[in-house]
Structure formats: C-alpha cells, structure tokens
LUMPAMAR-566640 format. One line per 10 residues: for each residue x, y, z of N, C-alpha, C, CB. Coordinates in nm, 3 decimals, m for minus. Glycine has a CB too. Layout:
N
X:Y:Z:X:Y:Z:X:Y:Z:X:Y:Z ~ ...
//
This chain:
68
m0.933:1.035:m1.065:m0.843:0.923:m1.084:m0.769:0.934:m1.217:m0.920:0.793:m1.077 ~ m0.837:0.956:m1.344:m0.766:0.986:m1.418:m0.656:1.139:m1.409:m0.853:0.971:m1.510 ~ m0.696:1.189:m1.379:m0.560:1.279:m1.369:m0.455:1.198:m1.313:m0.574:1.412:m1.275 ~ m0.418:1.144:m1.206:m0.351:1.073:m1.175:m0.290:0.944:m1.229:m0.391:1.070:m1.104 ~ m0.332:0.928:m1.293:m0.284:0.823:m1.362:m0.203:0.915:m1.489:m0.417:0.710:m1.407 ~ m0.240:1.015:m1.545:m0.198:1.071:m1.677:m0.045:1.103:m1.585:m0.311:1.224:m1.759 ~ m0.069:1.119:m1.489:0.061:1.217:m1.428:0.130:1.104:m1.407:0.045:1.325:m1.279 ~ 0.125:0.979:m1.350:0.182:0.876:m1.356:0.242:0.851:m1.489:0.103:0.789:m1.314 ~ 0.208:0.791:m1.573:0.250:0.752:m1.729:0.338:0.867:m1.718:0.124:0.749:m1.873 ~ 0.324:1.011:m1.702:0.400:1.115:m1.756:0.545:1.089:m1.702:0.340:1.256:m1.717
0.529:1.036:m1.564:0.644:1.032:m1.452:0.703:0.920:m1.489:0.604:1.027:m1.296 ~ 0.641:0.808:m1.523:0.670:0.652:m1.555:0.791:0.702:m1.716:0.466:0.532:m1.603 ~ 0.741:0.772:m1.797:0.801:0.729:m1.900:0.934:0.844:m1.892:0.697:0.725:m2.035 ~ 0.912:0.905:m1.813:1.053:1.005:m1.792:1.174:0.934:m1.716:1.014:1.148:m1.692 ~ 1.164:0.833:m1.715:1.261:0.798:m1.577:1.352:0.734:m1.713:1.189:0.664:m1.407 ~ 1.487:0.760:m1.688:1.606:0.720:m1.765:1.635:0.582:m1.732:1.728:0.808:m1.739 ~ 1.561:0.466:m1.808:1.621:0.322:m1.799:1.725:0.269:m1.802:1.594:0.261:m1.860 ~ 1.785:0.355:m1.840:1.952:0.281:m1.884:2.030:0.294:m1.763:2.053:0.369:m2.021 ~ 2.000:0.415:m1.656:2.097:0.417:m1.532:2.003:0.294:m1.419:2.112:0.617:m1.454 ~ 1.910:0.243:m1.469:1.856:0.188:m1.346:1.925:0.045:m1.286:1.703:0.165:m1.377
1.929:0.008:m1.164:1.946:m0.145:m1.184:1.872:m0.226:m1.179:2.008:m0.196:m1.123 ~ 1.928:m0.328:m1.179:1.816:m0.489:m1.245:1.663:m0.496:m1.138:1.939:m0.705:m1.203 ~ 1.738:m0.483:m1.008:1.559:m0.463:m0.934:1.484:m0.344:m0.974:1.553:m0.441:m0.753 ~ 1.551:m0.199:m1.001:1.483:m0.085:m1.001:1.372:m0.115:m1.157:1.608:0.059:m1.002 ~ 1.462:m0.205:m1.271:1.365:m0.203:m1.398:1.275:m0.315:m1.356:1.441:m0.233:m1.558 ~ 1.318:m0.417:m1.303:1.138:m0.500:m1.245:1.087:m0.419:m1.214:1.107:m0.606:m1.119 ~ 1.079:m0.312:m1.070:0.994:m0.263:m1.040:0.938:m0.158:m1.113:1.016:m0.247:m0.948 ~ 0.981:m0.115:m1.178:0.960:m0.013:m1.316:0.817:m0.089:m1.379:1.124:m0.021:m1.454 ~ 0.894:m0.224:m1.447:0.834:m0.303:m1.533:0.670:m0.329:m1.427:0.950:m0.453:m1.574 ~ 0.687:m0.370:m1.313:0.584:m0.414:m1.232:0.472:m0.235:m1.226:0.672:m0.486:m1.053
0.539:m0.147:m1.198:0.488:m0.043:m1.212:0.397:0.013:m1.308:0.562:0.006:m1.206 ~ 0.473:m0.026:m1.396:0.366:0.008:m1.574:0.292:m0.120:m1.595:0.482:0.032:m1.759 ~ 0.271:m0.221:m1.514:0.200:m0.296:m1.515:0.057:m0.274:m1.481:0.251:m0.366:m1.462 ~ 0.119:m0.264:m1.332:0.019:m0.146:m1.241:m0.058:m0.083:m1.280:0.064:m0.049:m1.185 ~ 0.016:0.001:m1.379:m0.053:0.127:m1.414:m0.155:0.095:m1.572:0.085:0.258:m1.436 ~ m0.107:0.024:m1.613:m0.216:m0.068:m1.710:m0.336:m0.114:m1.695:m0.180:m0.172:m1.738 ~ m0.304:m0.187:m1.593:m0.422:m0.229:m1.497:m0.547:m0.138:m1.436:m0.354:m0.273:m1.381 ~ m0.479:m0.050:m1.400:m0.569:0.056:m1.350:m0.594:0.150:m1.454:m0.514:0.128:m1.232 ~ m0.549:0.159:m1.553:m0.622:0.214:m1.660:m0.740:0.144:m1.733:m0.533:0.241:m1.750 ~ m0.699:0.033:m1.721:m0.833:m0.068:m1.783:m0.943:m0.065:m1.651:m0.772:m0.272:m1.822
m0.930:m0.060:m1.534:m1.023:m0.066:m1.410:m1.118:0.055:m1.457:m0.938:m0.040:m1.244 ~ m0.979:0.158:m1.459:m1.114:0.343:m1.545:m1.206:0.311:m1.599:m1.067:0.462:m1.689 ~ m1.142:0.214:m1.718:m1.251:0.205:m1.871:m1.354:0.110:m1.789:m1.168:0.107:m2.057 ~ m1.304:0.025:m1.740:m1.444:m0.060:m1.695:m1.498:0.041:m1.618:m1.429:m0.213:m1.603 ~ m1.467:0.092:m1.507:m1.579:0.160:m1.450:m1.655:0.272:m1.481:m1.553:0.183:m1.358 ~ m1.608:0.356:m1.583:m1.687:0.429:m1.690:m1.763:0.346:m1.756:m1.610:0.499:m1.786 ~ m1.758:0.245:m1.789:m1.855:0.200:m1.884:m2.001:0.111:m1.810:m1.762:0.099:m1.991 ~ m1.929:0.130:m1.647:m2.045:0.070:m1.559:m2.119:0.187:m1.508:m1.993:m0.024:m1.433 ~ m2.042:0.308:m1.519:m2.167:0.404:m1.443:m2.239:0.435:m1.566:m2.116:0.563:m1.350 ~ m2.198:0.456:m1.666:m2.289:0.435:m1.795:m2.403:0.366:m1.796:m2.226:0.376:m1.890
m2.374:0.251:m1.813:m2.482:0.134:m1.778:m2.570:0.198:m1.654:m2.400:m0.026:m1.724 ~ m2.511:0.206:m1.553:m2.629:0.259:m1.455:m2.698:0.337:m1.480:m2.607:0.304:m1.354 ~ m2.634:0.460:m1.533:m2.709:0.603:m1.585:m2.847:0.539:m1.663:m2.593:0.712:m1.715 ~ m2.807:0.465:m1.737:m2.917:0.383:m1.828:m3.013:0.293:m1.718:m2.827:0.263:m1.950 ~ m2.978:0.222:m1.700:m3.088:0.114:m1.624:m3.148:0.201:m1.475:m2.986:m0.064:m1.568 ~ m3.094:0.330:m1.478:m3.160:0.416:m1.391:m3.287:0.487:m1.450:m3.063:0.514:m1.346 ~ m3.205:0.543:m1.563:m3.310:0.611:m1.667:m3.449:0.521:m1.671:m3.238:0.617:m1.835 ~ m3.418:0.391:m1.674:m3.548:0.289:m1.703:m3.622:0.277:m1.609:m3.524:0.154:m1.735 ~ m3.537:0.263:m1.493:m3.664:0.252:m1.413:m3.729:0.354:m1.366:m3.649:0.187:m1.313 ~ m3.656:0.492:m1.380:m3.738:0.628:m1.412:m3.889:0.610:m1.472:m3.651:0.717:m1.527
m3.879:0.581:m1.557:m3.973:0.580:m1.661:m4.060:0.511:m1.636:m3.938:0.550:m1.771 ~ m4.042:0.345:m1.583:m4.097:0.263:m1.572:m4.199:0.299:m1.421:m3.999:0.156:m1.586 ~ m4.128:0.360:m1.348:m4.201:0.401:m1.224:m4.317:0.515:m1.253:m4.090:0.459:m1.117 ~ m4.273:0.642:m1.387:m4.355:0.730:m1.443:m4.479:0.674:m1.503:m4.285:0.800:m1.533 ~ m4.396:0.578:m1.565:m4.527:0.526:m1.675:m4.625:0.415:m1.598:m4.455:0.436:m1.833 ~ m4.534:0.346:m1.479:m4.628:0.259:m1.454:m4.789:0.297:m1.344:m4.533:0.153:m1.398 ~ m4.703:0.426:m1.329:m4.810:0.512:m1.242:m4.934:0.599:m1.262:m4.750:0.588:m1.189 ~ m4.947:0.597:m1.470:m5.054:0.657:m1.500:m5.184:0.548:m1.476:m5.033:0.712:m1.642
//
C-alpha cells in the first residue's frame, strides 16, 4: 500500500494546476484529501500491527510461563 500511495503523491503533485478547471481543482483538492487520509489509515495501521506483535509476544510467554 505504501508504494502506492508514494506513486500517487508523485502523480498528484505533477499535474499542472494552472491549466485545470474549477471542477478538475476540487477534484484534485478532494484527491489529496484522499490521499491524506489514507496515509494517516498506514500510520494507524502500522502502529496496530505493532501493538499486536506485542500483546502476541505476551501471551507467548504467558502461555510458556504459565505452563511450568
């Protein structure tokens, strides 16, 4: 997903604003909205499989240790 998104921004910020018209820059504008959005969705969901990795790790342990 992130590749895609990098290639987006790349594509998003190449586009010449000045020839566009008034609907094409909303949707522009709505676009990099978009794409904001789903960059923050990344960070949250990296930071949730994180968390899992962790509260997996625990109950690893907890199942190891609770079994001596």
């Amino acid at each position: 997903m992130a590749d895609t998104i990098a290639e987006t921004v790349d594509l998003l910020y190449t586009i010449n604003q000045e020839n566009l018209t008034t609907d094409q820059q909303i949707a522009l504008g709505a676009a990099m909205a978009n794409l904001a959005q789903a960059e923050r969705l990344e960070q949250i969901n990296e930071r949730l499989r994180n968390i899992h990795q962790v509260l997996n790790s625990w109950a690893i342990k907890a199942t190891v240790d609770g079994g001596r």
